[in-house]
DSSP file (Angstrom, degrees, kcal/mol; ACC not computed):
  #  RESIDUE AA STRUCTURE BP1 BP2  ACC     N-H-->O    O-->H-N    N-H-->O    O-->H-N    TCO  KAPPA ALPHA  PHI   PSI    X-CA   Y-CA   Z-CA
    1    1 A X              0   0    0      0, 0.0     2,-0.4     0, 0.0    13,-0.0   0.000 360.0 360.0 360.0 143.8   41.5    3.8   20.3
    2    2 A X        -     0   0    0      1,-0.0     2,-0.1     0, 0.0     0, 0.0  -0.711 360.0-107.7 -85.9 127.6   38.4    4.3   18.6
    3    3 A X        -     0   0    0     -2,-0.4     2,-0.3     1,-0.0    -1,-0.0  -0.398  39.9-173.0 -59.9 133.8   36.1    0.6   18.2
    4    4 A X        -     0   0    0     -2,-0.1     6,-0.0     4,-0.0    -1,-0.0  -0.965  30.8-107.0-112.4 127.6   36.1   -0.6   15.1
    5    5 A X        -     0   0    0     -2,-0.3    -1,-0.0     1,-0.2     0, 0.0  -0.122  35.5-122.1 -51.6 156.7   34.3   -3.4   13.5
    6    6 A X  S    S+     0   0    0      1,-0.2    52,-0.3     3,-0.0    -1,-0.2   0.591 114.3  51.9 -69.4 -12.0   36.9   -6.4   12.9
    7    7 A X  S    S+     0   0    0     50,-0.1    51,-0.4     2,-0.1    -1,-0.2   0.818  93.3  96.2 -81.3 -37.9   36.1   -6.3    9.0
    8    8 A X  S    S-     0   0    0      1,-0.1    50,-0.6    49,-0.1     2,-0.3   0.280  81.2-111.9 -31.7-168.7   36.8   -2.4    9.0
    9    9 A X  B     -A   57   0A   0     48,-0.1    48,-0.3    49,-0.0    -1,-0.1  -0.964  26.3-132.7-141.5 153.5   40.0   -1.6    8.0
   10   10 A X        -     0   0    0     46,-1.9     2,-0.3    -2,-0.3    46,-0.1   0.352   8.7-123.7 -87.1-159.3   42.6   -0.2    9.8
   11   11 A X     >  -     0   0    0     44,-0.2     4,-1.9     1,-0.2    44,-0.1  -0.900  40.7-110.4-127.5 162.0   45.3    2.6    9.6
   12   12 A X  H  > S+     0   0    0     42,-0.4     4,-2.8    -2,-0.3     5,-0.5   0.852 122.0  57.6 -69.8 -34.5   48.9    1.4   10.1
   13   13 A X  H  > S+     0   0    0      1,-0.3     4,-1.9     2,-0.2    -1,-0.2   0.974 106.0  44.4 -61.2 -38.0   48.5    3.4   13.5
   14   14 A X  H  > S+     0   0    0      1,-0.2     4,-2.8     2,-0.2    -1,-0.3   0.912 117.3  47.8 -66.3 -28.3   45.8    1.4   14.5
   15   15 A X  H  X S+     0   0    0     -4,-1.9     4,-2.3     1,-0.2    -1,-0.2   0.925 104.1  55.9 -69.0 -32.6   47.7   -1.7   13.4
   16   16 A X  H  X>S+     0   0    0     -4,-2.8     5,-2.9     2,-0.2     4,-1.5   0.790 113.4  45.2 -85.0 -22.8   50.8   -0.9   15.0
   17   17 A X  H  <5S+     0   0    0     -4,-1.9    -2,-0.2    -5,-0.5    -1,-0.2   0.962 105.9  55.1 -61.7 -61.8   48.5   -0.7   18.3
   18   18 A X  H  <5S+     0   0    0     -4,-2.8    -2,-0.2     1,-0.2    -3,-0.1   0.817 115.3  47.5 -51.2 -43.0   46.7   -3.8   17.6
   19   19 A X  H  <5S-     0   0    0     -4,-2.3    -1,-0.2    -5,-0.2    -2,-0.2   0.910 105.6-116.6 -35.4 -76.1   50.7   -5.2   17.4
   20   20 A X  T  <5 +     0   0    0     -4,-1.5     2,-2.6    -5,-0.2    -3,-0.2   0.490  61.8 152.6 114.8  45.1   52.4   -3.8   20.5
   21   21 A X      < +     0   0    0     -5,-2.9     9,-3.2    -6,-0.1     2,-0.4  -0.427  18.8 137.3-114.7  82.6   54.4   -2.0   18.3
   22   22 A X  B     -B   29   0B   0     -2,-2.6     2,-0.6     7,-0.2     7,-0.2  -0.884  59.4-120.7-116.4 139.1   55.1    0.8   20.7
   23   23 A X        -     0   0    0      5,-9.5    -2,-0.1    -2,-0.4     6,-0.0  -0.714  28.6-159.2 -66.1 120.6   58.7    2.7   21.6
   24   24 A X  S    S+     0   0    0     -2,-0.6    -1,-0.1     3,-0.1     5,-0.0   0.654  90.3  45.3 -85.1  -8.5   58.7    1.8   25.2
   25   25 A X  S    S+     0   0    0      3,-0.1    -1,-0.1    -3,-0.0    -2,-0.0   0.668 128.1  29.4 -75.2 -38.7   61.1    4.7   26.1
   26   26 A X  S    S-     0   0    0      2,-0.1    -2,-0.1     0, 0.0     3,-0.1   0.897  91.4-139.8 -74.6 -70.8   58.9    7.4   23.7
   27   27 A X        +     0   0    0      1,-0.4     2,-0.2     0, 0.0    -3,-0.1   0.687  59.9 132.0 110.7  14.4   56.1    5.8   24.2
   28   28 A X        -     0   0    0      1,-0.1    -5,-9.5     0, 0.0    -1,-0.4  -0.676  63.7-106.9-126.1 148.0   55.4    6.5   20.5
   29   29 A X  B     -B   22   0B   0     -2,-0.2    -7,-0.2    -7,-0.2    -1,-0.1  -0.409  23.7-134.3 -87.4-175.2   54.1    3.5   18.1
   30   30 A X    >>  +     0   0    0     -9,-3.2     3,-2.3   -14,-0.2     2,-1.2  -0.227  45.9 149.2-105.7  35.2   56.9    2.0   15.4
   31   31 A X  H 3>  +     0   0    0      1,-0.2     4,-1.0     2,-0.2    -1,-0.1   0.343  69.7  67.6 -67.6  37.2   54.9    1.8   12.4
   32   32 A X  H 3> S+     0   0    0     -2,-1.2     4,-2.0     2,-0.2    -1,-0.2   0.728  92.2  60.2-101.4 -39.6   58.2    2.5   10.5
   33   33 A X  H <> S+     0   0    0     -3,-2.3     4,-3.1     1,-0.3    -2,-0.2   0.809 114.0  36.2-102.1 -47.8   58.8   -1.2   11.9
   34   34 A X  H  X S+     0   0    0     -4,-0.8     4,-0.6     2,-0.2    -1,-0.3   0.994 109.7  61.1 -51.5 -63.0   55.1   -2.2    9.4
   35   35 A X  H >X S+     0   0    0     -4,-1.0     4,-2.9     1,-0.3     3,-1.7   0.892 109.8  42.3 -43.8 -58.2   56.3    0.2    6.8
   36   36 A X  H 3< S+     0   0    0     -4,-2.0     4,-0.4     1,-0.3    -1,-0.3   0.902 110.1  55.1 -66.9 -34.9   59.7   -2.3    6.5
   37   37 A X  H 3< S+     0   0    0     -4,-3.1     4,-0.3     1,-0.2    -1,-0.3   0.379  99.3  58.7 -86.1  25.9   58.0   -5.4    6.7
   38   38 A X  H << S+     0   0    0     -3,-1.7     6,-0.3    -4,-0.6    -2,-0.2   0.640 108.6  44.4-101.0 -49.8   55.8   -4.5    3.8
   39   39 A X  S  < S+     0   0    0     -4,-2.9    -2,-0.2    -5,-0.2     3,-0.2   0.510 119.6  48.8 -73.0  14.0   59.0   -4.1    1.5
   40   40 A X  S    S+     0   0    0     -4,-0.4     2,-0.5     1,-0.3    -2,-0.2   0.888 116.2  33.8 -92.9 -51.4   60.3   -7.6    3.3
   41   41 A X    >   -     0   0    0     -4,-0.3     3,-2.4    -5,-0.2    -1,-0.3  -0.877  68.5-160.0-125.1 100.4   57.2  -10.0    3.0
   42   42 A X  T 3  S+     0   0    0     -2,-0.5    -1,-0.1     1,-0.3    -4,-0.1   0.770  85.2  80.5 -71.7 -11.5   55.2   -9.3   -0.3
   43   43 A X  T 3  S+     0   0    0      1,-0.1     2,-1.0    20,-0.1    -1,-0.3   0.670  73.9  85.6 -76.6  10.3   52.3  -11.0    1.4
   44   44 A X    <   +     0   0    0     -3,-2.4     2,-0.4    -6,-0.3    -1,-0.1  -0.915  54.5 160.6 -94.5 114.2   51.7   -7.8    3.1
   45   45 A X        -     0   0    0     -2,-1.0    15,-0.2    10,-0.0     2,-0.2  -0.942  15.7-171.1-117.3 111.3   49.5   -5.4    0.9
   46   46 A X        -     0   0    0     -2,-0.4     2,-0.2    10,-0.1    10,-0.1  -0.697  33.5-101.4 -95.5 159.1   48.0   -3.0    2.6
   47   47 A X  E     -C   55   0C   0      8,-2.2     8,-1.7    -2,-0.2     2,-0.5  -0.499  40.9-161.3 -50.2 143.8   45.0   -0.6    0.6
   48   48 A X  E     +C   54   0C   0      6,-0.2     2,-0.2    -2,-0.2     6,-0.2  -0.905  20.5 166.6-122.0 117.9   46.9    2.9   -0.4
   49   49 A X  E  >  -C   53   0C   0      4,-2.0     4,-0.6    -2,-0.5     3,-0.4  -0.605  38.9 -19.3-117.0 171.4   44.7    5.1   -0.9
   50   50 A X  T >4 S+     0   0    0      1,-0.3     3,-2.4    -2,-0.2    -1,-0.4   0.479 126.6  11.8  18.0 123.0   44.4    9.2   -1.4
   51   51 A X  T 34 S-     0   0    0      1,-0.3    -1,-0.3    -3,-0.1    -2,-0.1   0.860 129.5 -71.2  65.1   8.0   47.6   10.9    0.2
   52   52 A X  T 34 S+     0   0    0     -3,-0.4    -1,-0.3     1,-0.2    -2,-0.2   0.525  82.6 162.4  87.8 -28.3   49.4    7.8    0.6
   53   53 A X  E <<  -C   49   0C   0     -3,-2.4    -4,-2.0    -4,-0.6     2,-0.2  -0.210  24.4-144.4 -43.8 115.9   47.5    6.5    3.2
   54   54 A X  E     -C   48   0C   0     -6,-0.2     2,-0.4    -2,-0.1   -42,-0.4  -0.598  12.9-170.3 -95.0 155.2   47.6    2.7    4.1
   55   55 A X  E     -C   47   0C   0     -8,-1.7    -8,-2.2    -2,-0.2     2,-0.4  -0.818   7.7-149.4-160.9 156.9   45.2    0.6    5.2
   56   56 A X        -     0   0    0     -2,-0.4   -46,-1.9   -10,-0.1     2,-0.5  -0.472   2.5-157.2-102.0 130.4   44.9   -2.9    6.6
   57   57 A X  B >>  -A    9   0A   0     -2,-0.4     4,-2.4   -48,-0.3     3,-0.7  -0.729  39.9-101.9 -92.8 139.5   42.4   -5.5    6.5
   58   58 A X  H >> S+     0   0    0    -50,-0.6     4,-2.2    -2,-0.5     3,-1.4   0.769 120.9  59.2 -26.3 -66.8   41.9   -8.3    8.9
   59   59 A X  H >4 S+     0   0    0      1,-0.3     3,-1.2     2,-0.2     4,-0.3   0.808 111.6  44.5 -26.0 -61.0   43.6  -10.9    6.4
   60   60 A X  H <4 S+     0   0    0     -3,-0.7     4,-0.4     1,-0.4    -1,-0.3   0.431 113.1  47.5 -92.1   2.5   46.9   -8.6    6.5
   61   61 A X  H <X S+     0   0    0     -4,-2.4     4,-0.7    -3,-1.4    -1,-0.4   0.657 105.8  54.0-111.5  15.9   47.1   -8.0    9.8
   62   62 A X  H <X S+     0   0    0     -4,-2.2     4,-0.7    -3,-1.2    -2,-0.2   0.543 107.0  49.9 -69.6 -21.3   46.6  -11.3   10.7
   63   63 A X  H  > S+     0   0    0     -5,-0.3     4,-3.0    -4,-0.3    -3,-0.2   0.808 112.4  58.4 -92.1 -29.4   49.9  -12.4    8.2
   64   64 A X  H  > S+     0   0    0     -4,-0.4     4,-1.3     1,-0.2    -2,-0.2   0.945 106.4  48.1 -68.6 -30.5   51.6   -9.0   10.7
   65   65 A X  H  X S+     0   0    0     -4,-0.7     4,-2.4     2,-0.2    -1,-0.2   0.828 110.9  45.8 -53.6 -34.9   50.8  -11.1   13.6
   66   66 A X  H  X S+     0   0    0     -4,-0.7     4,-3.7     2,-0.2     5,-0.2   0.997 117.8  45.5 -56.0 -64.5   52.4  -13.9   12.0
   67   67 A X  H >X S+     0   0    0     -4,-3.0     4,-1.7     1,-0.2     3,-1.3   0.854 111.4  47.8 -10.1 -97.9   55.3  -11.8   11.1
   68   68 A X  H >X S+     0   0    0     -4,-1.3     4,-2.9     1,-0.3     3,-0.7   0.674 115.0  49.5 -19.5 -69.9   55.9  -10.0   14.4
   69   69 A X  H 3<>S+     0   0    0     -4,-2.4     5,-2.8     1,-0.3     6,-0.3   0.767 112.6  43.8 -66.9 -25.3   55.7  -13.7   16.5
   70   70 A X  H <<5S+     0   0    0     -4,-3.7     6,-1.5    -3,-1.3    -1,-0.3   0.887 122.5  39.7 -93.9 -26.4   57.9  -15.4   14.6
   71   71 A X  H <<5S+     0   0    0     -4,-1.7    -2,-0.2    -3,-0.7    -3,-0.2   0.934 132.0  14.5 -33.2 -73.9   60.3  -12.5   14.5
   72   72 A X  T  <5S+     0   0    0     -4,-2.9    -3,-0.2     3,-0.2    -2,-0.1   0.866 132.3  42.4 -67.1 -52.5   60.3  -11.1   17.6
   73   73 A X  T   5S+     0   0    0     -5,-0.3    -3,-0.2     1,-0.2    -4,-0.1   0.948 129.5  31.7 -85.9 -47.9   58.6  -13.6   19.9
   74   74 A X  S   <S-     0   0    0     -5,-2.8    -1,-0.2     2,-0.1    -4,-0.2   0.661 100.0-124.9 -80.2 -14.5   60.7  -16.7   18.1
   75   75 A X        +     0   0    0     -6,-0.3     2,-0.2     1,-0.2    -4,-0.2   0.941  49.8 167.9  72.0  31.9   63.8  -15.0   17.2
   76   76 A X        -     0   0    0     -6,-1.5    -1,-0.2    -7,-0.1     2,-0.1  -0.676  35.3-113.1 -97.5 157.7   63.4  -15.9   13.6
   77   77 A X     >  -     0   0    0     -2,-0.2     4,-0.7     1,-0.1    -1,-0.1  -0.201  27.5-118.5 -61.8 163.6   65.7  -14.3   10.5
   78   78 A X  H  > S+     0   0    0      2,-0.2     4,-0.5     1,-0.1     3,-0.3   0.979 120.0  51.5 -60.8 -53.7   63.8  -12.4    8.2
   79   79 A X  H >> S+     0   0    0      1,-0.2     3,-1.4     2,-0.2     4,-0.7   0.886 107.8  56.1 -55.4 -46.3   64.9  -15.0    5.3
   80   80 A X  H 3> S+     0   0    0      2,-0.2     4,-0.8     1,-0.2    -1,-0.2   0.749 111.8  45.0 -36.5 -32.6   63.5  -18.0    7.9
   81   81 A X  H 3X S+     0   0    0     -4,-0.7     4,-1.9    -3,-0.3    -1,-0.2   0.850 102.9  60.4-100.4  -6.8   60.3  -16.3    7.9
   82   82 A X  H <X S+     0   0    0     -3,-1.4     4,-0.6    -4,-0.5    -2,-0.2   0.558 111.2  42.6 -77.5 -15.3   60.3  -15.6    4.4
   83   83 A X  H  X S+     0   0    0     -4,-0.7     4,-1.6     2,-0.2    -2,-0.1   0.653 111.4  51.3 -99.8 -38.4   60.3  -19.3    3.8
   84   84 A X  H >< S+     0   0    0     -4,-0.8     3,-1.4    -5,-0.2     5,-0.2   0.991 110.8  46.9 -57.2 -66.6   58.1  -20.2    6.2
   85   85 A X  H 3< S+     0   0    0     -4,-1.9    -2,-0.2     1,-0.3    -1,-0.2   0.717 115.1  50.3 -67.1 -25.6   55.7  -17.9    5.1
   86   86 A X  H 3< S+     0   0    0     -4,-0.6     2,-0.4     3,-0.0    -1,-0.3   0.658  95.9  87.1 -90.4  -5.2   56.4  -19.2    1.3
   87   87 A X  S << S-     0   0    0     -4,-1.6     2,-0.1    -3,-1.4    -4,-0.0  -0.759  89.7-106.5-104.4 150.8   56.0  -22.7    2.0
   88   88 A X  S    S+     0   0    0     -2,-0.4     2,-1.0     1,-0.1     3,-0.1   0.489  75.6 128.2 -22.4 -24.7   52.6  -25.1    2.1
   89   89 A X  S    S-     0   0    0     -5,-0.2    -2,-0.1     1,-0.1    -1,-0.1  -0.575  71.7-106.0-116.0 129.4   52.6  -25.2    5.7
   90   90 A X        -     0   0    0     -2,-1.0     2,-0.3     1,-0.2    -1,-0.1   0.780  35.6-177.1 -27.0 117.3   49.8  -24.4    7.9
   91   91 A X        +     0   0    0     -3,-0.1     2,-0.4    -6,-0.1    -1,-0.2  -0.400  22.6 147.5-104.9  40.6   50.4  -20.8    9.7
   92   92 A X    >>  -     0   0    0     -2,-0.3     4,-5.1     1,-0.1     3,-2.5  -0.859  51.3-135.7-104.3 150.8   47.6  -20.3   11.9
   93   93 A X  H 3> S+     0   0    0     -2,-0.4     4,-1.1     1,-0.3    -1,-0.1   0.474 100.5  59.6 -88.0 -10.1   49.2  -18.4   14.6
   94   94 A X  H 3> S+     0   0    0      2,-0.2     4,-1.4     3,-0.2    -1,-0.3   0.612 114.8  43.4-121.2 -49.0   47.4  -20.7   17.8
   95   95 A X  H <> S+     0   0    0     -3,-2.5     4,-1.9     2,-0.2    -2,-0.2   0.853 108.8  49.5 -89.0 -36.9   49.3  -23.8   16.1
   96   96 A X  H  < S+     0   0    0     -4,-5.1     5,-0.2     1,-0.2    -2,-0.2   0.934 113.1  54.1 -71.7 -18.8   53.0  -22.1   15.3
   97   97 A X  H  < S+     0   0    0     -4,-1.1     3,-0.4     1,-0.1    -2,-0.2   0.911 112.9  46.6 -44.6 -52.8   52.7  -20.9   19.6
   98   98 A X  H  < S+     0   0    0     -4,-1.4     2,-0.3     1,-0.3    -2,-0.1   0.703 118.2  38.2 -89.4 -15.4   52.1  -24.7   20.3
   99   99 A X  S  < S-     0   0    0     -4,-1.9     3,-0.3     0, 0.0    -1,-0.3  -0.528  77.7-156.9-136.0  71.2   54.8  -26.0   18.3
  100  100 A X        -     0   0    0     -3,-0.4     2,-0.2    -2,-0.3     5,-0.2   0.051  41.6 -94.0 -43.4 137.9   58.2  -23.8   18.4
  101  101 A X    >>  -     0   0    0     -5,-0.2     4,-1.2     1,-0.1     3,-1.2  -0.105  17.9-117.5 -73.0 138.7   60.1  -24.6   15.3
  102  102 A X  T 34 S+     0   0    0     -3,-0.3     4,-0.3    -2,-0.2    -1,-0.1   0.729 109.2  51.9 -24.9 -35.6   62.5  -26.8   14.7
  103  103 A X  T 3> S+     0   0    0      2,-0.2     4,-2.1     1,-0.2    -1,-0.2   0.848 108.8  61.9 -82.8 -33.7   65.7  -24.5   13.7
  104  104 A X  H <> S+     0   0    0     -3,-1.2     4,-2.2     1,-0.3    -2,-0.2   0.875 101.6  46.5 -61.4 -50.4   64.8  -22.7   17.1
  105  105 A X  H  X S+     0   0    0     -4,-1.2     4,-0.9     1,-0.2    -1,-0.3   0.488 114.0  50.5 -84.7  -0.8   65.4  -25.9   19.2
  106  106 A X  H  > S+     0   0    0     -5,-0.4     4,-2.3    -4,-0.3     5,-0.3   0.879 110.7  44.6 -64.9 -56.0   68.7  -26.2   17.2
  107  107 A X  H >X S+     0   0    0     -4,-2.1     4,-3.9     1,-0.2     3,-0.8   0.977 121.9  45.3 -65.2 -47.1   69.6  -22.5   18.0
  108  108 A X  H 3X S+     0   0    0     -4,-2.2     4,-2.4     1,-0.3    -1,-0.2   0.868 114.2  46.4 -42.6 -63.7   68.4  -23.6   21.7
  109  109 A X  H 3X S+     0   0    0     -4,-0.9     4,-1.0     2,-0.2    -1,-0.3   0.771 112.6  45.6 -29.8 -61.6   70.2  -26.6   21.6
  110  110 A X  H <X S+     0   0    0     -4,-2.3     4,-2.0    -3,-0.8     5,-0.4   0.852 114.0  54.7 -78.3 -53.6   73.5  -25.1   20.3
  111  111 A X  H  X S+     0   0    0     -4,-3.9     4,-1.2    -5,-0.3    -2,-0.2   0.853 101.4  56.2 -43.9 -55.1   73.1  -22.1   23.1
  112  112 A X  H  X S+     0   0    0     -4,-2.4     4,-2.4    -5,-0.2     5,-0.3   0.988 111.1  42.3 -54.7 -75.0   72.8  -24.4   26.1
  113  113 A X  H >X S+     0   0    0     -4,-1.0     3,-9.0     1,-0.3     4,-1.1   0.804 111.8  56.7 -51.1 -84.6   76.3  -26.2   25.2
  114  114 A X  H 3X S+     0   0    0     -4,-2.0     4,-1.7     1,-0.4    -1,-0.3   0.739 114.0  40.1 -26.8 -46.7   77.9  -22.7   24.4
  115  115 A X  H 3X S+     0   0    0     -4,-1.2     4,-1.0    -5,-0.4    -1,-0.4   0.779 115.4  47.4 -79.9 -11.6   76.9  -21.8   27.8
  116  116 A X  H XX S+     0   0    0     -3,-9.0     4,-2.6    -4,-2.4     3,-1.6   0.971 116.2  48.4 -80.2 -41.4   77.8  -25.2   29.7
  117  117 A X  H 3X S+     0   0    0     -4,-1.1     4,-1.3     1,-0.3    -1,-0.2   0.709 113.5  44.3 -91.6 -11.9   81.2  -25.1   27.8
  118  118 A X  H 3X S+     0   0    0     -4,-1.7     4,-1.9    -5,-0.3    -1,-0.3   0.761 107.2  59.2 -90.7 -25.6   81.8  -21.2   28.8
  119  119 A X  H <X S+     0   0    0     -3,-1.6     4,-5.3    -4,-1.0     5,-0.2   0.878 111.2  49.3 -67.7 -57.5   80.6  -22.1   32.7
  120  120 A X  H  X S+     0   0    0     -4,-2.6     4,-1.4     2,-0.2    -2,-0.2   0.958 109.5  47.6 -51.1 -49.1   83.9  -24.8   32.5
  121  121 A X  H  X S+     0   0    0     -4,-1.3     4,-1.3     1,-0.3    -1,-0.2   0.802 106.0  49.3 -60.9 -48.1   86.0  -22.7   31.4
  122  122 A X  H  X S+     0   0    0     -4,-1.9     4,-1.1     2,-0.2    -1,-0.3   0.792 114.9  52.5 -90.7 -18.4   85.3  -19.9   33.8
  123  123 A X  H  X S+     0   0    0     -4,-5.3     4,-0.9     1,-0.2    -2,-0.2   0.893 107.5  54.2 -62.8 -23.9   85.7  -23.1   36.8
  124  124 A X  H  X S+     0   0    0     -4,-1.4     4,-1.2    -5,-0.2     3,-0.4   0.853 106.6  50.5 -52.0 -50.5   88.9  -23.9   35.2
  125  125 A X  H >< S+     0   0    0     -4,-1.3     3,-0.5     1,-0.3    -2,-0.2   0.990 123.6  29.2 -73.9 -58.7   90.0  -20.2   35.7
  126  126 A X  H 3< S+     0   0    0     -4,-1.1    -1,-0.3     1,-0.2    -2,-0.2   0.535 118.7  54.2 -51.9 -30.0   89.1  -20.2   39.2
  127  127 A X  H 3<        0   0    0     -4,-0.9    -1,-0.2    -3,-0.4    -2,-0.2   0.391 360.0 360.0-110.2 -23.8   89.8  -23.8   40.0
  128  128 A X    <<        0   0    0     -4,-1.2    -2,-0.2    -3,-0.5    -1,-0.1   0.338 360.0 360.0 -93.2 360.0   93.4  -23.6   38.6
């Protein structure tokens, strides 16, 4: 990848590097995977310029970082992140790592018991 100032702006390839947003079987990046979460999350605007070309400035790939972690890395719905991302409160990406969200230690929560009560069940089968 070619250095680029941090102000520049990128191309969705370079973003989708800057991401991780790689096929790990291809080996080819996903900007497809940008492309959809640009019609999802209107706070993504990338420039389009000439030809169709997009391209991203630090603000909006900082809100695709957001995106990405709270998708991928948190396992949030699209609509959960749409809410997040439309309400007042503070997104910087250092604070939402330190402090997992709430609905997540529910899912977590809910997951653990699923699993104790399926671990009985299969001692029952065996035990019986």
């Amino acid at each position: 990848m070619i250095y680029k100032p941090d102000t520049a702006y990128k191309t969705i390839g370079e973003v989708a590097e800057i991401l991780d947003l790689v096929n790990k079987k291809k080996g080819t990046l996903n900007t497809h995977t940008i492309r959809f979460w640009e019609k999802e999350f209107k706070q993504i605007k990338p420039k389009i310029l000439s030809g169709n070309r997009r391209y991203y400035n630090s603000d909006t790939i900082e809100i695709l970082r957001k995106v990405k972690y709270l998708l991928k890395d948190q396992g949030m719905t699209i609509n959960g992140v749409k809410k997040l991302l439309n309400s007042n409160k503070s997104l910087k990406l250092d604070e939402l790592s330190n402090n997992p969200i709430n609905a997540d230690n529910k899912i977590r929560n809910k997951l653990k018991k699923i699993s104790n009560l399926i671990k009985q069940i299969k001692n029952l089968k065996y035990n019986g």
